[in-house]
C-alpha positions in Angstrom: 94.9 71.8 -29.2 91.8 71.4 -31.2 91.9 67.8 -31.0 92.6 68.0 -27.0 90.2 70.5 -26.1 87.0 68.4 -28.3 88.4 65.2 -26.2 88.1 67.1 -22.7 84.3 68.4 -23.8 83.6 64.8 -24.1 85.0 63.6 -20.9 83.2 67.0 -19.5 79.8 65.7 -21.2 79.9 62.2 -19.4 81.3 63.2 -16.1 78.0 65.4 -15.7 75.7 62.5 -17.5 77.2 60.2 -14.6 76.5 62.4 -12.3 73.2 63.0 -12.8 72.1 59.7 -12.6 73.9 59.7 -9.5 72.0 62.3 -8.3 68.5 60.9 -9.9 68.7 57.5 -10.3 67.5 56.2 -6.6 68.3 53.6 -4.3 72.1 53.9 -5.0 71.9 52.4 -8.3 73.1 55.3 -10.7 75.9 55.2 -8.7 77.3 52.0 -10.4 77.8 53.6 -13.2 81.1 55.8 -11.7 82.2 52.0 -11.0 81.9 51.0 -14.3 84.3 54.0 -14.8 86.6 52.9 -12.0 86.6 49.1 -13.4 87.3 50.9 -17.2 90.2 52.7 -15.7 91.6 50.2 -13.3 91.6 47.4 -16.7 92.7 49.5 -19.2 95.5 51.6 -16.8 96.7 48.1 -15.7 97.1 47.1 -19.6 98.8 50.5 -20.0 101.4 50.1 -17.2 102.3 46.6 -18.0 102.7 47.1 -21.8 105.1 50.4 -20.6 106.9 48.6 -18.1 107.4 45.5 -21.0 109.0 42.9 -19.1 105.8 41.2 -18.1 104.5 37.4 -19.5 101.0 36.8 -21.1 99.6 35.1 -18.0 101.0 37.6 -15.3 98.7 40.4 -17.7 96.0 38.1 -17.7 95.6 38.0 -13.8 96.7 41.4 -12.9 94.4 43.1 -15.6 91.6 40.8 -14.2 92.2 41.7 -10.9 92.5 45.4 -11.0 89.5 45.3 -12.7 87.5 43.2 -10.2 88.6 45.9 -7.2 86.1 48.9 -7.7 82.7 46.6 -9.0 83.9 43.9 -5.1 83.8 47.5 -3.3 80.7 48.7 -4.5 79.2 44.9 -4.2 80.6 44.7 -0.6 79.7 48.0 0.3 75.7 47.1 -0.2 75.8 43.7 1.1 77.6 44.2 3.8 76.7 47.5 5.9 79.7 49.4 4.6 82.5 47.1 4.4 83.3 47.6 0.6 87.2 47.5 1.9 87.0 43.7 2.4 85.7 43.2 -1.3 88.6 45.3 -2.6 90.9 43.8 -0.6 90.1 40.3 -1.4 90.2 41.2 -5.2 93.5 42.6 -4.7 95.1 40.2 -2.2 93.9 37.3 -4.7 95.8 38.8 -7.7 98.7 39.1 -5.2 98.6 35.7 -4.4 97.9 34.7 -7.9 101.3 36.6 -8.8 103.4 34.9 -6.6 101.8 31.4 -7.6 103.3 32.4 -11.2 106.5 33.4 -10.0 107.0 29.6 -8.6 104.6 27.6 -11.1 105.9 29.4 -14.0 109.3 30.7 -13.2 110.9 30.7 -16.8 108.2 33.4 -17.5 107.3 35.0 -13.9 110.3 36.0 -12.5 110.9 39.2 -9.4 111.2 41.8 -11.3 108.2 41.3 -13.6 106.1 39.8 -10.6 107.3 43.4 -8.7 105.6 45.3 -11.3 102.4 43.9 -11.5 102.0 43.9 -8.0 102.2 48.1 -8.5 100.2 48.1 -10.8 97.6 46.0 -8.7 98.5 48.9 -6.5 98.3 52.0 -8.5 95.1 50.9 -11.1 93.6 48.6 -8.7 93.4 49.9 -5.3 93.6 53.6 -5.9 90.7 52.9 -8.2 89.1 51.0 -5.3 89.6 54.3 -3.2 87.6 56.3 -6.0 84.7 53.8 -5.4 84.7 53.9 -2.1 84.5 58.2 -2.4 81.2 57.3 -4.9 79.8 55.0 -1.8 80.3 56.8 1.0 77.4 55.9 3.7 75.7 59.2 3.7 74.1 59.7 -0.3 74.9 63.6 0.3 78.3 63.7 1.3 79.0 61.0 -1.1 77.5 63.0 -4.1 79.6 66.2 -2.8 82.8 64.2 -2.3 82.3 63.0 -6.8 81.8 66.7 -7.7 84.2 67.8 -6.0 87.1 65.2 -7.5 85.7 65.5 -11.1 85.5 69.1 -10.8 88.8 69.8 -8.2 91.5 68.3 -10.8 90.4 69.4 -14.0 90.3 73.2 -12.5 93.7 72.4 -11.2 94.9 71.3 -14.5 93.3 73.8 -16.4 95.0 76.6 -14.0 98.3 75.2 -14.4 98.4 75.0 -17.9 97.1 78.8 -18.4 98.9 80.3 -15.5 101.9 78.5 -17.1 101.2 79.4 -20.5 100.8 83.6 -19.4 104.1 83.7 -17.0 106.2 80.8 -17.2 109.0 82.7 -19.5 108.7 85.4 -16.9 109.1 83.0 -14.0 110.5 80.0 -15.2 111.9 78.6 -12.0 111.0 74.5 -13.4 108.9 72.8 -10.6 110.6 69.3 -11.3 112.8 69.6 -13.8 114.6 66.6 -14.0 110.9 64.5 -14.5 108.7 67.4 -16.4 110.9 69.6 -17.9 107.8 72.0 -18.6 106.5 72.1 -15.9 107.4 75.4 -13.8 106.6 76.3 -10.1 104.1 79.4 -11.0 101.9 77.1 -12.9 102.1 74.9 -10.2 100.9 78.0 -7.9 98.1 78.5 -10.8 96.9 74.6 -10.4 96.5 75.6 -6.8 94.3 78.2 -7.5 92.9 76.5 -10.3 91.9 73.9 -6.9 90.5 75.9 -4.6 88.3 77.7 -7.2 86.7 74.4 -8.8 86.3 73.5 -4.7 84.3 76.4 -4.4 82.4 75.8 -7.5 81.4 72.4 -6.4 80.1 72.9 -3.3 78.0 76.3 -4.3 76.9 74.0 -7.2 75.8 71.6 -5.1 73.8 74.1 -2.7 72.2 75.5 -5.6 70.9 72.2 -6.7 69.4 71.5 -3.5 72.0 69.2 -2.1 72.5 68.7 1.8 75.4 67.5 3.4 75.6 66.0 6.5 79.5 67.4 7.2 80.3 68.3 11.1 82.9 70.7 11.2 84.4 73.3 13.7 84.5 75.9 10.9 82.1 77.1 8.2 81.5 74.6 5.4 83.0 76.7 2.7 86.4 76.6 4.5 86.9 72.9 5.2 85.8 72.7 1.2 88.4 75.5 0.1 90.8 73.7 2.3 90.1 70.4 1.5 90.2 71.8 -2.4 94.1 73.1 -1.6 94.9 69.5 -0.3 93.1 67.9 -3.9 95.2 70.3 -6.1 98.3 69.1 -4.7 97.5 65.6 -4.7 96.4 65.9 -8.4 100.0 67.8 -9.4 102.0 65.2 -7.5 99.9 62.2 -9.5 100.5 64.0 -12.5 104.7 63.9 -11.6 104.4 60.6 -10.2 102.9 59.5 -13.8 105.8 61.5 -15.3 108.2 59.7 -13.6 108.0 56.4 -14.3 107.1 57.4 -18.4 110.2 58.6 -18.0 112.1 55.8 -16.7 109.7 53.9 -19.7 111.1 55.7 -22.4 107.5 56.6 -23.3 105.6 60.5 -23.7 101.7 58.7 -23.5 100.7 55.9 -21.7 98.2 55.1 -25.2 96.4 56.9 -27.7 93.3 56.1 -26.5 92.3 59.7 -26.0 93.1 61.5 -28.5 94.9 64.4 -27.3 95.6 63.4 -23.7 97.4 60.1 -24.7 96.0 57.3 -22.5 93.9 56.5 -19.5 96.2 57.2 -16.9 97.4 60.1 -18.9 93.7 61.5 -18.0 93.2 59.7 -14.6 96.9 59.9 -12.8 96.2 63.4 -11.0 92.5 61.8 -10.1 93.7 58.5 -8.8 96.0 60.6 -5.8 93.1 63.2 -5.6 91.0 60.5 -4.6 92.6 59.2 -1.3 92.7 63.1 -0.6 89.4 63.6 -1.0 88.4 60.3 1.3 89.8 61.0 3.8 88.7 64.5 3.9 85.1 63.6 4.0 85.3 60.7 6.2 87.3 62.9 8.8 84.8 65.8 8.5 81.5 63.4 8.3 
């Protein structure tokens, strides 16, 4: 616990250090340093998947690794050079490790065959484009919404997390009713109900952070801020607990407990990231719909 709870304090500290040059760094440029994140994440979760799944050859690695990597850094390039349009960039990156894949499977067949060429095309999916989606949050056009929509994420999750695993600690032998039993045997339904909470409360902290720092949105809703965020902070949490089963599923069909060791405490990178990577497409949409 010791050893988990010095690893989150450090993720805690850069989260906020990103963020502020976010905030302070003008001209968009602090905000590359989220997709450096998203690059780090989309690399090193591909190299996680692939080395789970264990069925894959040196050279089908090479290019899906590469091109998960390439998605987030051709959004963010894309997305300045082109008035918004960062989806082509990702999707070229993408659609080029796709194609690159299924080159293998008929240049190198006694190495690339379906099944292996099936997985890394999810993981070009899971690391690469839902990392691509957590770029696009960081560039959204307007600077305020965009800086809103990253606190909210970075705080949404870890709230949800940190509610289910108290709430599930305090009542979960008083209500054990198991949320998914046959994936995460410890997992229960009431500390699902406390990541919920857990949600909605880091959605409120986040936006009454971001009022107190002077921030400005430019959101148009029908109802009051504060209940499209609370809302929207619901719709995170559950997103977050599904990626979080998701992940559990297939390190179950694995074989596996971590992803890596990388974080001490955690396991690996999409051990830390899998509840983020789903809260992401939650949380674009959200603001693009309200914006």
């Amino acid at each position: 616990m010791k050893t988990r709870t010095l690893t989150s304090a450090a993720y805690v500290l850069v989260v906020a250090a990103l963020c502020a040059c976010k905030w302070l760094i003008p001209g968009g440029y602090g905000s590359l340093l989220f997709d450096a994140l998203f690059c780090a994440v989309a690399a090193i979760g591909a190299f996680e998947l692939l080395r789970a799944f264990g069925c894959v050859s040196v050279l089908q690695r090479a290019v899906t690794i590469t091109f998960c990597a390439l998605a987030a850094p051709m959004y963010a390039l894309f997305a300045w050079g082109s008035d918004g349009s960062g989806a082509a960039g990702a999707a070229a990156a993408l659609g080029t490790g796709a194609l690159a894949l299924c080159v293998l499977l008929v240049a190198d067949h006694r190495h690339s065959d379906v099944k292996s060429t099936l997985a890394c095309l999810f993981a070009l999916a899971y690391a690469g484009l839902l990392s691509a989606v957590l770029s696009a949050v960081n560039h959204l056009p307007d600077e305020g919404n965009s800086m809103l929509a990253v606190m909210f994420l970075f705080m949404c999750v870890p709230f949800t997390d940190a509610g289910a695993y108290l709430v599930g600690i305090a009542l979960g032998r008083v209500l054990p009713l198991k949320l998914a039993p046959h994936i995460s045997p410890n997992k229960t339904v009431v500390g699902a109900a406390g990541g919920l909470v857990g949600g909605i409360a880091g959605a409120a902290a986040a936006y009454y952070l971001f009022v107190a720092l002077g921030g400005e949105t430019a959101l148009s809703v029908s109802v009051p801020q504060i209940v499209a965020m609370l809302i929207t902070g619901a719709a995170v949490s559950v997103a977050a607990q599904f990626g979080d089963l998701f992940e559990s599923a297939i390190k179950r069909e694995c074989g596996i407990k971590d992803m890596g060791r990388l974080l001490p405490g955690h396991g690996g990178v999409l051990d830390r990231f899998d509840g983020t990577l789903f809260a992401g497409v939650v949380v674009l949409l959200a603001f693009v719909f309200m914006a």
